[in-house]
Steps between C-alpha positions, in 0.01 A plus 500: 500500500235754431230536256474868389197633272597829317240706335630655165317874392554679726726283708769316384444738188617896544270758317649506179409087495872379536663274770810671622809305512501532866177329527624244263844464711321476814249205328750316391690496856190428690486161228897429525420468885224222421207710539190502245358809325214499278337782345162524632281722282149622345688429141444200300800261556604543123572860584656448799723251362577748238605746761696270671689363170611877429698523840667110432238410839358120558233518779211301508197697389121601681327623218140739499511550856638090611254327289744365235845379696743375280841324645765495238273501258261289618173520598446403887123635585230743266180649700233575258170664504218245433249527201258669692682755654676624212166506284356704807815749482425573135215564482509738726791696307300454232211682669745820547667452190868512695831441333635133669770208423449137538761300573531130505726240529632542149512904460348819523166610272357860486172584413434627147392845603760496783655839318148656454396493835829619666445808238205567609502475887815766421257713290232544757656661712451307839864391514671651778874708434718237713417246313684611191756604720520173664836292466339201383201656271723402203582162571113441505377731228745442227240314234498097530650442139837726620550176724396244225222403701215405273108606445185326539144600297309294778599477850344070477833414240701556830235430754349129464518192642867372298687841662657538775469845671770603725392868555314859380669806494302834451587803447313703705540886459162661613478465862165477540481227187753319726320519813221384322672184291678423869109481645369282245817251541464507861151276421707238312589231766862369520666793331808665617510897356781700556669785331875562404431873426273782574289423150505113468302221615647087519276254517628143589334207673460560919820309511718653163689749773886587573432355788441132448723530227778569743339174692506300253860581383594434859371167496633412182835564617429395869614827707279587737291824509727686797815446224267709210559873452274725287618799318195728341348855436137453449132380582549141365843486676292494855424140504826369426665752789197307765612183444949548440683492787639791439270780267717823382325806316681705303536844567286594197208304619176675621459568879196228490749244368827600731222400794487163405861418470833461795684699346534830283817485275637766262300570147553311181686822355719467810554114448275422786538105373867500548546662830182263626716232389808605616390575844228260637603182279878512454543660795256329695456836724095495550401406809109412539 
């Protein structure tokens, strides 16, 4: 039996945001023969699990990056930012005014002026061509009410010591603003900061990463790390790929990412899941 982590945008997911049926066959043989998926993403586990309901798919869940993991249903281990931390992290958005999420262990907030700020860093100017060309730059712009995710006036009605703060995600479009914001929480101790696109920034505690979320789902269902297999595309793929067993990049992953991983399998508009799936689970035809 093998636990295997799938990434979803950009992953299990083709470009047009759909799970082929192929990818869906291929899940569902890999569970017939007693294996585990989950879905292992930057989402919130309420989106993934909507995701997952639209294809008729029961996994168990790694939510904002495998600091939520949910087994059917139920909660099995949350990493949260302390008090301090996340008061630190504000107020540094707050310094440059950046357009950010909260999410804790009940939902996702936005900040009031979440909408504002976006339209302006896309009014000055400093946001470079790819990014609007980027496959993902939807996903992350589309405004926070479009996803029923509500607003906050003050970033302390999410932030204070009865929350519980599961990660930060920024939306980062100037490059320099981003090198900057990266800087600042670089001086925050215990952080982990990682990116799921060339214009975001995720904030989680040191230990809210894909890959101790694939640890602790291993433990929880007691198969040891050389039985795991990792299936991603981007930056906050890499940890989970350096602690599986066996780590597999999609085609459409970034060079930087593809050198962190075993293997290099077709792209998620080529069903690059399915053919992982179907070759080095099913078929059992990797060879370390």
């Amino acid at each position: 039996m093998k636990l295997i982590a799938l990434d979803l945008d950009g992953t299990t997911l083709n470009s047009n945001k759909e799970m082929t049926e192929e990818t869906i066959r291929a899940i569902k043989r890999a569970q017939q023969q007693g294996h585990i998926v989950m879905a292992l993403s930057g989402r919130p586990s309420f989106s993934i699990n909507m995701e997952l309901a639209k294809y008729g798919l029961e996994c168990p869940v790694g939510g904002n990056n495998g600091t939520e993991l949910y087994v059917d249903g139920k909660l099995v281990e949350l990493t949260t930012l302390n008090l301090s931390q996340s008061q630190r992290i504000v107020n540094e958005l707050e310094k440059e005014k950046m357009p950010y999420k909260i999410s804790t262990d009940k939902r996702t907030f936005a900040h009031k002026d979440w909408l504002e700020r976006f339209e302006k860093v896309v009014a000055s100017g400093s946001v470079p061509k790819a990014h609007f060309e980027h496959k993902d730059y939807k996903m992350f712009t589309t405004p926070p009410h479009v996803y029923g995710q509500p607003f906050f006036d003050q970033p302390d009605e999410i932030v204070n010591k009865d929350s519980t703060v599961v990660k930060f995600l920024i939306i980062a479009l100037d490059p320099e603003q981003r090198k900057r914001m990266q800087k600042k929480l670089g001086t925050i101790e215990e952080l982990y900061v990682t990116s799921s696109s060339p214009f975001n920034i995720e904030v989680m505690h040191l230990n809210g990463h894909k890959g101790n979320g694939l640890k602790s789902m291993a433990r929880y269902f007691n198969i040891p790390l050389e039985e795991t297999v990792a299936i991603g595309d981007e930056r906050n793929d890499i940890p989970m790929f350096n602690v599986a067993g066996l780590s597999i990049a999609m085609g459409n992953a970034e060079e930087e990412v593809q050198q962190h991983c075993d293997i290099v399998t077709l792209t998620n508009d080529e069903n690059g899941v399915a053919h992982a799936i179907e070759k080095y689970i099913l078929n059992d035809s990797y060879v370390g």
